[in-house]
C-alpha atoms as a printed R data frame, in Angstrom:
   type eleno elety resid chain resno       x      y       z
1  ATOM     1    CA   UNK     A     1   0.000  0.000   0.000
2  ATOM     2    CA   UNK     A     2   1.234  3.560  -0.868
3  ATOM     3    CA   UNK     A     3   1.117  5.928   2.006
4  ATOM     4    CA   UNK     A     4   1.568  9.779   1.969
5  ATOM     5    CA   UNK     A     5   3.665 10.586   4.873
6  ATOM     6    CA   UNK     A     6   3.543 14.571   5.696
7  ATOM     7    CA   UNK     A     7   6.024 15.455   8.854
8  ATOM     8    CA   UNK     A     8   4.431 17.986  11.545
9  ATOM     9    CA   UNK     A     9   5.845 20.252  13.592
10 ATOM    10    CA   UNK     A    10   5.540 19.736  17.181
11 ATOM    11    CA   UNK     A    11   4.247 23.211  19.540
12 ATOM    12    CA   UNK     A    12   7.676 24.648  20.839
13 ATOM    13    CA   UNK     A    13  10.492 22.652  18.967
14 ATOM    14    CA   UNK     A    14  13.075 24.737  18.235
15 ATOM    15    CA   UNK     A    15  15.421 24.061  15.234
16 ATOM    16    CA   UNK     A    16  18.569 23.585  17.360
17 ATOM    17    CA   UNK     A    17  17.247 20.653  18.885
18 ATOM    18    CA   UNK     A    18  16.843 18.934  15.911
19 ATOM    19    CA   UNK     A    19  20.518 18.780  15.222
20 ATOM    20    CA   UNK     A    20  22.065 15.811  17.431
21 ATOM    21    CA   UNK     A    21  19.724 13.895  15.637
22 ATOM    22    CA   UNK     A    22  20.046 14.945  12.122
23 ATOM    23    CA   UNK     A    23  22.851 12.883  10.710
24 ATOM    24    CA   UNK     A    24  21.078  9.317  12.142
25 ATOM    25    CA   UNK     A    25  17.372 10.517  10.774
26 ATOM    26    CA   UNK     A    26  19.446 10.708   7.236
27 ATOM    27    CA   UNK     A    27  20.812  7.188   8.017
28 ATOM    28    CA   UNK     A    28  17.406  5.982   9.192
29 ATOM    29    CA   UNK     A    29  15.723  7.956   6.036
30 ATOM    30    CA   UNK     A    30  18.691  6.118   3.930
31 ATOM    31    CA   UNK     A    31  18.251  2.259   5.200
32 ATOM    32    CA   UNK     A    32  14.564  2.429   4.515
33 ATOM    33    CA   UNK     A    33  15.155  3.959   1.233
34 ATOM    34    CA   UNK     A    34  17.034  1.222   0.386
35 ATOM    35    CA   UNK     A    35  14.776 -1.434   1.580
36 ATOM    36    CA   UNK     A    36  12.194 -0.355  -0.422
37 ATOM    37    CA   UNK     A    37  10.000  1.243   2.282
38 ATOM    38    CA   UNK     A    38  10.441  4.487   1.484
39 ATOM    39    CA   UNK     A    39   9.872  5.200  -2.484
40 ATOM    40    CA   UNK     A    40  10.483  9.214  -2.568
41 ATOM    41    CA   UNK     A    41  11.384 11.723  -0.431
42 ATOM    42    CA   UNK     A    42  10.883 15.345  -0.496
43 ATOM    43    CA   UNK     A    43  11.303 18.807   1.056
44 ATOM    44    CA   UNK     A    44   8.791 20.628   0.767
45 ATOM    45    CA   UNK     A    45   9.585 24.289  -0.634
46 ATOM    46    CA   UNK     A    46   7.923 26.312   1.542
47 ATOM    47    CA   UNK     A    47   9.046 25.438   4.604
48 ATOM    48    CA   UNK     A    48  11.919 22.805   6.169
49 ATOM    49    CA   UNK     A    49   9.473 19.978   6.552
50 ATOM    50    CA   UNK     A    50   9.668 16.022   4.732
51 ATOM    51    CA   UNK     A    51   7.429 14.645   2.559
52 ATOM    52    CA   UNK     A    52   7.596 10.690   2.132
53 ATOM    53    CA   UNK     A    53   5.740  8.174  -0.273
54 ATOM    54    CA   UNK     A    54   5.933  4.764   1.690
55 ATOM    55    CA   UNK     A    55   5.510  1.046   0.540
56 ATOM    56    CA   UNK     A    56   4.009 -0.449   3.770
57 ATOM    57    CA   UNK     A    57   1.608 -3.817   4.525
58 ATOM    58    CA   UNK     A    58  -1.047 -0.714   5.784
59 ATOM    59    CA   UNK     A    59  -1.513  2.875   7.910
60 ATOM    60    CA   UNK     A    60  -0.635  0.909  11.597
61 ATOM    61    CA   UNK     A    61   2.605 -0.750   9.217
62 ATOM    62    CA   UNK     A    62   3.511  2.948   8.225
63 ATOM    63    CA   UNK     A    63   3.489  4.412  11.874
64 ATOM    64    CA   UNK     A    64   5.400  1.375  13.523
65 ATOM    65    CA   UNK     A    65   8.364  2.247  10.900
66 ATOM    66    CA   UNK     A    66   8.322  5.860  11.252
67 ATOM    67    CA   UNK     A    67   8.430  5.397  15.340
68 ATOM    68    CA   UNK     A    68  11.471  4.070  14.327
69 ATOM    69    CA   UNK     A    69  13.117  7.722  13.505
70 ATOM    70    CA   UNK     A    70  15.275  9.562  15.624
71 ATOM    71    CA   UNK     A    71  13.166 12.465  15.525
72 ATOM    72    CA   UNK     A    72  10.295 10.873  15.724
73 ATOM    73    CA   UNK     A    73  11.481  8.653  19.015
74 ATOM    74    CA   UNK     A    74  12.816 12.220  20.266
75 ATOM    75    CA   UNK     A    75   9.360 14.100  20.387
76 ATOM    76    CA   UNK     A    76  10.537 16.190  17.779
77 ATOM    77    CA   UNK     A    77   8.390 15.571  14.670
78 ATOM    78    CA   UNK     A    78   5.252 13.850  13.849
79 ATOM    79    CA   UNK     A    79   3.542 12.531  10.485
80 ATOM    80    CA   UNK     A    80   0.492 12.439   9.187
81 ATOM    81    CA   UNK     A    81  -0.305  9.678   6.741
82 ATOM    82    CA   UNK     A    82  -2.661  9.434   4.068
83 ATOM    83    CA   UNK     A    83  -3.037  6.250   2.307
84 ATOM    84    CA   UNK     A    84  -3.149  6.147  -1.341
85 ATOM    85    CA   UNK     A    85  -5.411  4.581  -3.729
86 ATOM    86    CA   UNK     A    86  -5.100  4.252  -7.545
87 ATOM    87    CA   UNK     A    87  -6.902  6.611 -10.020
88 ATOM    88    CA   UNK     A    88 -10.157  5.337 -10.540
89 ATOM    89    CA   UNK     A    89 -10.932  7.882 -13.483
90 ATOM    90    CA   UNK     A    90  -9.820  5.645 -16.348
91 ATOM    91    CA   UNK     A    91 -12.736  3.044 -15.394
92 ATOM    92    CA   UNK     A    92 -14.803  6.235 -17.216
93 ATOM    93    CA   UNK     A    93 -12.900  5.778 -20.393
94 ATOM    94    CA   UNK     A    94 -12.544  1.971 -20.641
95 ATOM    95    CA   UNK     A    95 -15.212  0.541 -18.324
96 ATOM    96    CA   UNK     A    96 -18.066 -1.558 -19.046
């Protein structure tokens, strides 16, 4: 299942505590890149804050692995997830 995974700021985090963590999140970020968990990863433009597409079993699969994050274990960010289904325009075109 493809999941959308949008990082949150937490109320009151500042950006210097973020940095004794920063070099094992892109470790973390890294080994599930290259177990095929995480597909893409982004920054968004507008502000310093990840966007992920996942490959997980489901939603509770998706929040186990990003508990797994430094900055997530540290209080420091959250996600939200949205999971993703496939367009189902087309069936309008080639349907029935």
């Amino acid at each position: 299942m493809k999941i959308l995974a949008l990082e949150q700021d937490i109320p009151g985090v500042t950006s210097e505590q973020f940095q004794p963590y920063l070099k094992a999140e892109a470790a973390k970020v890294w080994e599930l890149n290259q177990a095929g968990v995480i597909r893409e990863t982004y920054f968004r433009q507008d502000r310093a804050s990840a966007i992920l597409m996942l490959e997980c079993a489901d939603e509770e699969d998706a929040r186990r692995i990003l508990g797994t994050f430094p900055l997530v274990r540290a209080g420091l960010i959250s996600f939200e997830l949205i999971p993703l289904i496939p367009y189902p325009g087309f069936s309008r075109l080639f349907g029935e």
